[in-house]
C-alpha positions in Angstrom: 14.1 59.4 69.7 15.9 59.5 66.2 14.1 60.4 62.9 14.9 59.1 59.5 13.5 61.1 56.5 12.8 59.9 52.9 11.2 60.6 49.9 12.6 63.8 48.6 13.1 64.3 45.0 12.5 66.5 42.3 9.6 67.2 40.4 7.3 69.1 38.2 4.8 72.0 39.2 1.8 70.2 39.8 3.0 66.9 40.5 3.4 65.1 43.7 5.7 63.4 46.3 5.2 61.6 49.4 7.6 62.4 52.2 8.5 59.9 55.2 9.7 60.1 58.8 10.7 57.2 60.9 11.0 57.8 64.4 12.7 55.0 66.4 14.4 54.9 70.3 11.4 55.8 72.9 8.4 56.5 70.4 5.5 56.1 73.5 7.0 59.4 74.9 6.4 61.2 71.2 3.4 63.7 72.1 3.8 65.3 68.6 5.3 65.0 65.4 5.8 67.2 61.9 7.1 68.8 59.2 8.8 72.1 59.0 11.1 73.0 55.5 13.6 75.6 55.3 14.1 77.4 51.7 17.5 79.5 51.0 17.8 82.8 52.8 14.6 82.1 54.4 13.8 80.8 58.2 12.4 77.1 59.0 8.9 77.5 58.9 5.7 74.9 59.9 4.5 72.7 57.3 2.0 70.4 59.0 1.8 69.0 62.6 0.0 66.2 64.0 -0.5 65.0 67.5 -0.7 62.1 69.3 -4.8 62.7 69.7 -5.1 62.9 66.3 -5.2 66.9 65.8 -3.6 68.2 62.8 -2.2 71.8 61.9 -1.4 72.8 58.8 1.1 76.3 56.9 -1.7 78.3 55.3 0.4 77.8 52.1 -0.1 74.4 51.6 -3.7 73.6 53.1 -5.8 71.5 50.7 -3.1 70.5 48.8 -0.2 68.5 52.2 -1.8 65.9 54.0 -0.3 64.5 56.9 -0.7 61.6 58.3 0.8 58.9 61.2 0.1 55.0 61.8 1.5 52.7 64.3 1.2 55.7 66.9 3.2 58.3 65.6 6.6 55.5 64.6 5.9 56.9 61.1 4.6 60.6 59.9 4.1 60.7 56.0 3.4 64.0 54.2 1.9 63.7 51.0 2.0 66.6 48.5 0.0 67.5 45.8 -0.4 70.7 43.2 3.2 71.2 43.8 4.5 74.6 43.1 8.2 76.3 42.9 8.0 77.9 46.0 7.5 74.7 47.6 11.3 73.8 47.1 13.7 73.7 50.4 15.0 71.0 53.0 12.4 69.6 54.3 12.8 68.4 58.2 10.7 66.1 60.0 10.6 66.9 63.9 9.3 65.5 67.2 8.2 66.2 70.9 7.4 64.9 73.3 8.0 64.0 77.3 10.8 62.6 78.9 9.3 62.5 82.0 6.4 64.7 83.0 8.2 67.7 83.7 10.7 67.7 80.9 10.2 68.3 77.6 12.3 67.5 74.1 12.6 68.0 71.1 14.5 66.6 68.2 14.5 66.9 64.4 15.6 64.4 61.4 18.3 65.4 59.2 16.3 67.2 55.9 15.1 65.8 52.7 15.4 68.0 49.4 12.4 68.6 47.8 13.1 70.5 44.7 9.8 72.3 42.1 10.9 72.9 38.6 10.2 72.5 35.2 
């Protein structure tokens, strides 16, 4: 499974972005899928997660204002952001898991989006 990220920009506190993720190869073996961002001098941390059921897990710094969501099961993840904030800026990384066969696990990541906060 590869992933392709988009969407990453700069913006204003309190505006919004919408973030992509395309996942392509074997996407019926993708069991979950999310968003993790990395700011400097800080560790890669969870943003939001969803699974293939339908759950969804979200940082307690950005519930009620990330939503994510996934159509065409789980060949795209979006995350859209509202009420942005500074501290929201770092790389943001899409990443996946899932099964490649019922006893062996992966996990892969897409390559990072900017996301920058700032007047």
């Amino acid at each position: 499974v590869q992933l392709v990220e988009s969407g990453g920009g700069s913006v204003q506190p309190g505006g919004s972005l919408t973030l992509s993720c395309e996942a392509s190869g074997t996407v019926s073996s993708i069991d979950a899928m999310g968003w993790y961002r990395q700011a400097p001098g800080k560790a890669r941390e969870l943003v939001a997660s969803t699974t293939s059921a339908g759950s969804t897990n979200y940082g307690d710094s950005v519930k009620g204002r990330f939503t994510i969501s996934s159509v065409n099961a789980m060949n795209w993840v979006y995350l859209q952001m509202n009420s942005l904030k500074p501290e929201d800026t770092a790389v943001y990384y899409c990443n996946a898991r899932g099964y490649e066969s019922p006893w062996k696990t992966y996990e892969t990541w897409g390559q990072g989006t900017q996301v920058t906060v700032s007047e």
